[in-house]
N, C-alpha and C positions, 0 to 999 in steps of 0.2 A: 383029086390029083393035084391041083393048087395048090392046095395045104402043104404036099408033101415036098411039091417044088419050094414053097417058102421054110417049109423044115428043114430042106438041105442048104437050100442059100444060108439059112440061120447058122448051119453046124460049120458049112466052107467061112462064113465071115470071123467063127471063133475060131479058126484053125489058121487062117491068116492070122488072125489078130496074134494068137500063140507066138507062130511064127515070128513073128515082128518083133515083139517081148525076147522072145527067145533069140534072138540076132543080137538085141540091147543089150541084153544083160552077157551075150556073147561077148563082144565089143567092149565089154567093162573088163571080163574078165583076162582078156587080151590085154587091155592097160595095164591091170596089177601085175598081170604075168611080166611083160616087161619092166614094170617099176620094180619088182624085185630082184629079176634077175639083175637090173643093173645095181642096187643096193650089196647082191652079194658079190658082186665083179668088186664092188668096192670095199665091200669088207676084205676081201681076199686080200686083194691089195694092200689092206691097211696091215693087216696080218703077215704077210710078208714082208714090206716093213721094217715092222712090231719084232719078228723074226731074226729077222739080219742086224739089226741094231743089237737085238739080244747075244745073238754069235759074236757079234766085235767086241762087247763088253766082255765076253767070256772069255777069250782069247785074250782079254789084257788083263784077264784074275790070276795073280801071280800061281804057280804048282804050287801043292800041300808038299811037305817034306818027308 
C-alpha cells in the first residue's frame, strides 16, 4: 500500500512539474505572440506609408496621350 501511495506522489510530482513547463513555455509563447503582433502593426504601417507616398507620386505622372 506504501509503494503505491509513493507511485502516485511520484506520477502527481511529474504532472506538476509538466504543469509548470507547460505554463513556461506558455508565457514564452505569449511574448512572441505580442512581439509579432506589434512587428506587423508596424509593418502595416510602414506599408501604408510606402502606399500613399506611392499614390502622390502617381498623381503627379503626367497622362499618356
Amino acid at each position: 500500500m506504501n509503494s503505491e501511495f509513493e507511485a502516485l506522489e511520484a506520477k502527481i510530482d511529474q504532472v506538476v512539474a509538466l504543469v509548470h513547463q507547460l505554463r513556461a513555455e506558455n508565457e514564452v509563447l505569449k511574448n512572441q505572440i505580442a512581439t509579432a503582433e506589434a512587428e506587423r502593426l508596424h509593418l502595416r504601417s510602414t506599408m501604408t506609408a510606402a502606399r500613399e507616398r506611392l499614390e502622390g507620386l502617381m498623381e503627379k505622372l503626367p497622362e499618356d496621350a
